[in-house]
C-alpha positions, 0 to 999 in steps of 0.5 A, spaced: 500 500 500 502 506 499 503 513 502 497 516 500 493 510 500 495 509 507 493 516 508 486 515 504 485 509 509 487 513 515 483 519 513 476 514 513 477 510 519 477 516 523 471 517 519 467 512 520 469 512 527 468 519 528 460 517 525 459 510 530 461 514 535 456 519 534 451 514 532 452 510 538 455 505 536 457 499 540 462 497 545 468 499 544 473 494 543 479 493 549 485 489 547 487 482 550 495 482 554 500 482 549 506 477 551 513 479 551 519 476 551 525 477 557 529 483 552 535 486 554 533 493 553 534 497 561 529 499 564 526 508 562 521 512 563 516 511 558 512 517 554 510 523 557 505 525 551 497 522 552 492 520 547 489 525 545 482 527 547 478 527 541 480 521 539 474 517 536 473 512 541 473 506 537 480 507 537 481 505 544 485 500 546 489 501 538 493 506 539 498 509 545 501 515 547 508 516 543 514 520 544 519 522 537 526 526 538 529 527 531 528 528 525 524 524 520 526 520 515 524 521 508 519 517 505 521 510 502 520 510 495 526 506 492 525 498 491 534 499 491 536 498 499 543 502 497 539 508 493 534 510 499 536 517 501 535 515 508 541 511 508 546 513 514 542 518 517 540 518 525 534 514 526 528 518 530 529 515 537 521 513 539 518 512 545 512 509 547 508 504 550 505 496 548 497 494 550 499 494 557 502 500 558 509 496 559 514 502 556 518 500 549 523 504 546 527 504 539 534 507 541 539 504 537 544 508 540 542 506 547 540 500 547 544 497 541 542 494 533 535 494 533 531 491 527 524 495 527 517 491 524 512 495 523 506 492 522 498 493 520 492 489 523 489 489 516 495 487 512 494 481 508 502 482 508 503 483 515 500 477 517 503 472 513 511 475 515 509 474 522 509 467 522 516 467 518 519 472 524 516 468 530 520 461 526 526 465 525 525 466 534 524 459 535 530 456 532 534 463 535 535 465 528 536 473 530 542 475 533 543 475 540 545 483 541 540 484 536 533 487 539 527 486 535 521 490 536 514 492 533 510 497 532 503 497 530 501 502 526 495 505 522 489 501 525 482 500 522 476 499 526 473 498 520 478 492 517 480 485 519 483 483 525 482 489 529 484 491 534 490 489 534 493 488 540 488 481 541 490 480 533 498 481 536 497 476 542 493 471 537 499 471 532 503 469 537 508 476 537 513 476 543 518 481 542 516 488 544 511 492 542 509 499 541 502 502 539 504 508 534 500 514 536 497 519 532 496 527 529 488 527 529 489 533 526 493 531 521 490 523 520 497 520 520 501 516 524 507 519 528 513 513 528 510 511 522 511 518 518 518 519 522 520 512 519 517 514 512 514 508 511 511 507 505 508 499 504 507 495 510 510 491 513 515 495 513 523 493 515 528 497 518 535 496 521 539 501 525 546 500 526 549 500 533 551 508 533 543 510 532 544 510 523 540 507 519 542 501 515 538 498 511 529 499 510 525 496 505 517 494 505 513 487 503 513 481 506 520 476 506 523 470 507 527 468 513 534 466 508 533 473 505 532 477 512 538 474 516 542 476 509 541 483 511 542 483 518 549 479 517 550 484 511 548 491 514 549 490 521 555 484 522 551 480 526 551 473 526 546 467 529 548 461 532 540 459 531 539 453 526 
């Protein structure tokens, strides 16, 4: 999908929730506890920013409060890896919370290499890779001192498996997970928008000094993502 139609998309959600909730409509979904696996990120403060108040209520429960230092990245509209302009530079740090409030982070420059997942309920893509990546976990294929991390963006209280934390705990997701938040001004999503992402889902790979090593968008086999973790960070698996 792209940018301007994850914007057209993101536009009518609020629409239709804006118009559900002026008609009454019903309970407003609440998400189930997300498991996460024991990482090696220290412990911080979580966001100071809060959900906005005029959110539509069918939201609740899909998106959290998130913080954003840095500048943003420009948006991916390259299929070439080493021709995308976001190449080296800093990534944005963002920090935000899961579906239990539990703080997360991405810091590279803190925390160490990190490779970045952001992920759509409604994306057909998206749910065929998580299966991949949660494989690639069970046999150890990620480096020990990369850390993995989602970030849930764009949700749809109109489209398939929402809300998304039920959907993230149904797919058996256990690294760490951030709720994107939102400019309800605006209609986009903040750590989406300062990633640039432009198709879902979308990858990103950030070296150990904060740097962006590689980005692309779609779905991909384990083989080929070990081959850019090893290619662009220098990170090696013992995993199977």
């Amino acid at each position: 999908m792209t940018h301007r139609a994850l914007r057209r998309l993101v536009a009518s959600s609020f629409a239709a929730a804006l118009v559900l909730a002026a008609c009454g409509g019903g309970d407003e979904p609440v998400a189930d506890q997300v498991p996460t696996i024991v990482t090696t990120l220290p412990d911080f403060d979580g966001p100071v920013s809060t959900v906005p108040d005029d959110i539509p209520g069918d939201f609740d429960g899909a998106i959290g409060p998130v913080d954003i230092t840095g500048e943003s990245l420009p948006r991916l509209e390259v299929d070439v890896i080493d021709a995308d302009p976001a190449m080296g530079l800093t990534a944005p740090v963002v920090v935000g919370a899961d579906f239990n409030g539990i703080p997360a982070r991405i810091d590279a420059a803190q925390d160490g290499p990190t490779m970045v997942v952001f992920l759509a309920h409604w994306c057909p893509h998206c749910n065929d890779e998580i299966p991949i990546l949660n494989e690639m976990r069970q046999k150890g294929q990620f480096p020990a001192e990369l850390n993995v991390i989602a970030v849930s963006t764009s949700p749809a209280p109109g489209q398939p498996n929402f809300p998304p934390g039920e959907w993230l705990a149904e797919k058996d997701w256990r690294y760490p997970i951030i709720a994107d938040g939102v400019d309800a001004e605006s209609g986009t999503f903040l750590a989406a928008e300062a990633f640039g992402v432009s198709a879902f889902p979308f990858m990103t790979l950030i070296d150990g000094d904060g740097n962006i090593a590689a980005r692309w968008s779609g779905g991909g086999q384990a083989d080929a993502i070990i081959a850019q973790i090893e290619g662009r960070l220098g990170l090696v698996s013992e995993g199977l």
